[in-house]
MIVEX-672216 format. One record per residue (C-alpha): x, y, z. Coordinates in steps of 0.1 Angstrom, whole numbers, plus 5000, padded with zeros to 4 digits. Layout:
N
- xx	yy	zz
- X	Y	Z
...
// end
This chain:
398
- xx	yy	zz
- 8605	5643	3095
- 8594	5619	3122
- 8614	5590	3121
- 8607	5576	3158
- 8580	5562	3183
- 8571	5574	3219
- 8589	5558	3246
- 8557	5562	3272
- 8523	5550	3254
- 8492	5564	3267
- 8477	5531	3276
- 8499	5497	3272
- 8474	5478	3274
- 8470	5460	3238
- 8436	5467	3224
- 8440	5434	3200
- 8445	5413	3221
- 8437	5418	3260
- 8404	5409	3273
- 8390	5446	3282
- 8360	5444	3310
- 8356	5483	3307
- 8365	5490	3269
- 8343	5520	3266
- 8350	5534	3299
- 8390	5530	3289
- 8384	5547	3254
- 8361	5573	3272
- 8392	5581	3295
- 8416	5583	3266
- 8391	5602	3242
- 8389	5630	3267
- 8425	5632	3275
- 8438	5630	3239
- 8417	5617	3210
- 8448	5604	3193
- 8463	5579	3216
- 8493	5556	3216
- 8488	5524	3225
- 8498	5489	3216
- 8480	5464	3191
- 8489	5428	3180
- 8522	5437	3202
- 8532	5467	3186
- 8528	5501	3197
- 8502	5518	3178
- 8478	5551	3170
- 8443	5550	3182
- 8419	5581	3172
- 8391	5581	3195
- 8372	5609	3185
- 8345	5615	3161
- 8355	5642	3144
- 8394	5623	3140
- 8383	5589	3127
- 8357	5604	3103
- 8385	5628	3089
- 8409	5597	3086
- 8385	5573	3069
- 8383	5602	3043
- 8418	5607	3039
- 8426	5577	3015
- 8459	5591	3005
- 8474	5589	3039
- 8459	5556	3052
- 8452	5537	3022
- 8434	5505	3029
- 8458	5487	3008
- 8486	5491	3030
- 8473	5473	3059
- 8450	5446	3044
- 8472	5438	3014
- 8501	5430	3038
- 8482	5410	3064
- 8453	5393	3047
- 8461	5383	3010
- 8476	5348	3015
- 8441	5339	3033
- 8413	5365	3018
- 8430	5367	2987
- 8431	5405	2971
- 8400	5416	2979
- 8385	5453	2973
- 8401	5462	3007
- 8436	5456	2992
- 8431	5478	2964
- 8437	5510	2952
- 8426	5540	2925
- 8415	5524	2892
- 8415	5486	2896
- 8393	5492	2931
- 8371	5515	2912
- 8364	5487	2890
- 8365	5456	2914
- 8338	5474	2935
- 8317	5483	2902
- 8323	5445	2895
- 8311	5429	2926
- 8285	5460	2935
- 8248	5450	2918
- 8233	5422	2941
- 8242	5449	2968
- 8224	5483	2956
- 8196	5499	2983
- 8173	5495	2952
- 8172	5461	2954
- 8167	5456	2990
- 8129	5455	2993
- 8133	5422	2967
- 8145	5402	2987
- 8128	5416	3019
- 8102	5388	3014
- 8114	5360	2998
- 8146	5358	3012
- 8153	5372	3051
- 8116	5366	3064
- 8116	5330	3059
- 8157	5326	3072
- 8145	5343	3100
- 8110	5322	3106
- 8131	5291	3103
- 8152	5296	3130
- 8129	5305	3157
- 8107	5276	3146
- 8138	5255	3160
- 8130	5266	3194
- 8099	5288	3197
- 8085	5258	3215
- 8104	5257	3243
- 8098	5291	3255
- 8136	5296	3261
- 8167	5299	3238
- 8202	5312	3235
- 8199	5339	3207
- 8238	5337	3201
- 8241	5303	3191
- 8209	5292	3177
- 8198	5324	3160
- 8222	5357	3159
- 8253	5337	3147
- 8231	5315	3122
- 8208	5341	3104
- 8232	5362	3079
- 8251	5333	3074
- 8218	5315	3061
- 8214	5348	3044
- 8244	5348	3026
- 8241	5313	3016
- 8205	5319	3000
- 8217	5351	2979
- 8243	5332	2965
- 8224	5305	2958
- 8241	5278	2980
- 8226	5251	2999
- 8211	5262	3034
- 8219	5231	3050
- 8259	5237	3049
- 8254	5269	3075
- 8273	5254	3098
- 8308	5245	3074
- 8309	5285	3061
- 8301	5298	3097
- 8333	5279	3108
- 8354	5291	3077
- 8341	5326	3081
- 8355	5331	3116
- 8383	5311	3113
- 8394	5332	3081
- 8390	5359	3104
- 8412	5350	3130
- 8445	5357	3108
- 8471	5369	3128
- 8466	5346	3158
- 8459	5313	3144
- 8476	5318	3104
- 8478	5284	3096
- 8443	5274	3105
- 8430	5305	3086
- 8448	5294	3054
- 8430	5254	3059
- 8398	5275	3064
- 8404	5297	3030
- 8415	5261	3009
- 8386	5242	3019
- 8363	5275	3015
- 8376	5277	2981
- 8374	5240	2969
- 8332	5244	2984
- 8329	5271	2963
- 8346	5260	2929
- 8323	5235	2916
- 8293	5257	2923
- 8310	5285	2903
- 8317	5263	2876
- 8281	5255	2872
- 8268	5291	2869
- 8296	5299	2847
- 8279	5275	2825
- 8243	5284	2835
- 8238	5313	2850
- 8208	5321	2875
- 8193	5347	2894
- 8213	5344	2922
- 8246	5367	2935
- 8271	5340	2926
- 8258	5339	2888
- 8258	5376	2885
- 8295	5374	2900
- 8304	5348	2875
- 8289	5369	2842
- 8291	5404	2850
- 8313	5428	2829
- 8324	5465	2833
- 8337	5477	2799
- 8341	5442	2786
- 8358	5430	2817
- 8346	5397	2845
- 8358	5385	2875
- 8379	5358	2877
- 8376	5330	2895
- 8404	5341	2919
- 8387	5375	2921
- 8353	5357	2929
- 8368	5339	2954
- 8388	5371	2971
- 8353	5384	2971
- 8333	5360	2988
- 8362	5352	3015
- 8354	5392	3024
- 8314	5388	3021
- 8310	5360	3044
- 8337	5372	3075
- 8326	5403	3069
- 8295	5403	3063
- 8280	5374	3086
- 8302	5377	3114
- 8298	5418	3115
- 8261	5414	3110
- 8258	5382	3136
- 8279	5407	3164
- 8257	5434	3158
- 8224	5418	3156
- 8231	5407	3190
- 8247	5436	3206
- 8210	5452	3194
- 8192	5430	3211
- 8213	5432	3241
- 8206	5467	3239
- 8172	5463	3237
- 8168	5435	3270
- 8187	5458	3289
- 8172	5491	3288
- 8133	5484	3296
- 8118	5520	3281
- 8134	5509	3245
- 8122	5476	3255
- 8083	5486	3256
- 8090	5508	3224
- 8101	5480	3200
- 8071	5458	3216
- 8040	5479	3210
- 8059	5482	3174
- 8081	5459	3159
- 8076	5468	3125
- 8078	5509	3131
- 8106	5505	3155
- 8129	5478	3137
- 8149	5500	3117
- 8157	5524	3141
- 8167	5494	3169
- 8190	5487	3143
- 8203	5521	3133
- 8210	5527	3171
- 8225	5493	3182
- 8252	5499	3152
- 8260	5533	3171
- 8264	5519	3207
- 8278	5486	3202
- 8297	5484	3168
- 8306	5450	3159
- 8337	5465	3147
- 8351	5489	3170
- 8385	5495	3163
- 8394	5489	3126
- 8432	5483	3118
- 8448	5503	3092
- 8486	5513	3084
- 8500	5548	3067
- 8524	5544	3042
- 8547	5577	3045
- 8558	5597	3079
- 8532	5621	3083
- 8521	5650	3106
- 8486	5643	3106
- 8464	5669	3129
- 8493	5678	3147
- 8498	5644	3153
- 8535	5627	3146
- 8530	5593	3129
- 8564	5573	3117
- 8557	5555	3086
- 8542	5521	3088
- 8529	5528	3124
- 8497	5500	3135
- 8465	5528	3132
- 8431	5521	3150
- 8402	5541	3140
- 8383	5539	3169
- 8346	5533	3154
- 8335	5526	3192
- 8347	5557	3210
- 8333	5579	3179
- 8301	5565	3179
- 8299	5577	3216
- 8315	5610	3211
- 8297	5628	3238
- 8306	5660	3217
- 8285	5643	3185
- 8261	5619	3206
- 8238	5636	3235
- 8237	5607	3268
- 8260	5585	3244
- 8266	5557	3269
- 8223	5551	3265
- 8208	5531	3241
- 8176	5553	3229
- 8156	5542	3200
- 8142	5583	3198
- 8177	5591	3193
- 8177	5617	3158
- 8194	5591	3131
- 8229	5594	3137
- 8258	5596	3116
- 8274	5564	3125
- 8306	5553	3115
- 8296	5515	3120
- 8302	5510	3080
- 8333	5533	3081
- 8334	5559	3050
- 8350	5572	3021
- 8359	5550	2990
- 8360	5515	3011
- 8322	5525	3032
- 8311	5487	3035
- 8296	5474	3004
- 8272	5455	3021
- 8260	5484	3043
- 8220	5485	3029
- 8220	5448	3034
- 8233	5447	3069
- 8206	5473	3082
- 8178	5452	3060
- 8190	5418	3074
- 8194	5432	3114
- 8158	5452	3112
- 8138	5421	3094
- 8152	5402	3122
- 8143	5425	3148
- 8109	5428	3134
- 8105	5392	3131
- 8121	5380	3167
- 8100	5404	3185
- 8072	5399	3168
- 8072	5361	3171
- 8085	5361	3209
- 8061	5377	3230
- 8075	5390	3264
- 8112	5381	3256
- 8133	5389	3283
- 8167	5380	3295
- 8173	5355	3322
- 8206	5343	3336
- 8223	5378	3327
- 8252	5373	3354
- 8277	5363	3325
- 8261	5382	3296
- 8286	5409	3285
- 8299	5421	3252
- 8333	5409	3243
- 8358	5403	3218
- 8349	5374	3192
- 8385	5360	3193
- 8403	5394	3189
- 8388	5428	3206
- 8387	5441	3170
- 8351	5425	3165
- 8331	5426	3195
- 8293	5413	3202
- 8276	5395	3229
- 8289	5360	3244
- 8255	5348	3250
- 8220	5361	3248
- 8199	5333	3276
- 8161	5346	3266
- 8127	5333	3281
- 8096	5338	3263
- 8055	5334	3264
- 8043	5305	3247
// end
């Protein structure tokens, strides 16, 4: 059975770590040459599937590339055991556990009440001025805010869970600093969840603390594992590609007109589209537990797997003109959320948060157009796995 690894990679460049100015063209090149790639991440040499139809077979092939065996080796000590570091029954009833305040039912809710008026507040900050960086004072701010108000936390500490979100993130560059960020997270959290243990409210954190699935709750530890995975995951993902939408949008002026003549008709497609051609995540790490011939493909056990989210959602053999950014585009079958037992929880609330803010930015920004684009460009937020605009310099009509 296969015991070794190649001793010539297909590309040595290390898709972790090294700053990539052409990261699609690169995964382009290697998709059309061989859609299962070696090459090297965090240092080691690794398996990279480029093409659609690869990573959407992988994703639903559980058994050979559990979750589990990558996440619950690298990120317990700082995330905690989370629903990614689980397996068969006890992720079956983790994810029914944690699942209610996320259901597609319940979306329209909180439509109004809640992700109108995060998104209203921040542009009143600087709608005034007539120019603003939409990275720093709105993108990276609004699903944290978001998060914040469904759990019923205060709005005004934004700027304390945006820093322990992305430093939890950053795991196996700066470990130690991700461990402070997952203690202090924790010790913000505790007393509130002590509180709605004792009385409960309407928000996410009370139905975290008092739901039961055949007479069982959460933990505190659980809770915690939880929410150390809904904020990285869910407001730095959403922050990237809120802004690689956008970017998509100032850059391409036919799409441009489109979602101005109709920011409300438009909104949820601008979303659906900038998922496709700018994932936040990309490349998604994963490990398989056993050697395995996998579509022909030699893999030793324990081998560093990407599934390449990026290339796939530019398979030029899925994706007519992929490289464009076309809000007519039939509604694709993106693999932004991934698939199978682990799709992305927060998946319906993603798409609602990025097209309310589309709606909202557009429709409270008139002529908004990029200025200063010379050092715009989408790159890796402190590892190439999560990727997003650096800065977003916008002018606008009073």
């Amino acid at each position: 059975m296969v015991t070794t690894f190649p001793d010539v990679l297909d590309d040595d460049v290390d898709y972790a770590l090294d700053e990539l100015d052409d990261f699609h063209e690169r995964l382009a090149a290697l998709r059309a040459r061989r859609p299962a790639a070696w090459v090297r991440c965090f240092g080691e040499k690794a398996v990279l599937f480029t093409s659609y139809e690869l990573v959407n077979a992988a994703f639903k092939d559980e058994a050979t590339f559990p979750s589990a065996e990558f996440y619950g080796n690298v990120v317990t000590d700082v995330m905690g055991r989370n629903i990614q570091c689980m397996e068969g029954v006890e992720h079956k009833t983790n994810r029914a556990l944690v699942s209610p305040g996320f259901r597609q039912r319940l979306m329209p809710g909180i439509v109004g009440p809640l992700l109108e008026p995060v998104a209203h507040e921040l542009i009143d900050r600087f709608v005034d001025r007539g120019e603003a960086d939409l990275v720093s004072e709105f993108t990276r701010r609004y699903p944290a805010k978001v998060i914040l108000a469904m759990l019923g936390l205060p709005q005004t500490d934004e700027d304390d869970v945006t820093r322990w979100a992305l430093g939890m993130l950053d795991i196996q560059r700066s470990h130690a600093h991700a461990v402070q960020c997952s203690q202090e997270f924790e010790r913000y959290v505790q007393p509130h969840l002590d509180a709605r243990r004792d009385a409960p409210g309407d928000d996410l954190l009370s139905k975290l603390a008092v739901e039961e699935v055949d007479g069982t709750q959460l933990t505190d530890e659980e809770i915690f594992a939880f929410l150390k995975l809904l904020f990285p995951a869910g407001a730095d993902t959403t922050y990237l590609g809120l802004g690689s939408t956008l970017l998509g949008l100032l850059t391409h002026p036919s799409e441009l007109a489109k979602m101005v003549a109709d920011p409300e008709g438009r909104s949820a497609a601008a979303a659906e589209e900038g998922l496709r051609w700018n994932p936040p995540v990309p490349l998604l790490p994963r490990r398989n537990r056993h050697d395995v011939v996998w579509h022909d493909i030699a893999i030793p056990a324990g081998t560093q797997l990407l599934f390449g989210i990026g290339p796939a959602n530019r398979d030029p053999a899925v994706f007519t003109d992929p490289d464009r950014f076309d809000l007519d585009r039939p509604i694709p079958n993106t693999l932004a959320f991934g698939f199978g037992v682990h799709y992305c929880l927060g998946a319906h609330l993603a798409r609602t948060e990025m097209a309310i803010a589309l709606r909202v930015i557009f429709e409270r920004l008139p002529n908004l157009r990029l200025v200063d684009d010379a050092d715009v460009r989408v790159t890796g937020a402190f590892i190439q796995l999560l990727r997003g605009p650096n800065r977003l310099p916008v002018r606008f009509d009073g």
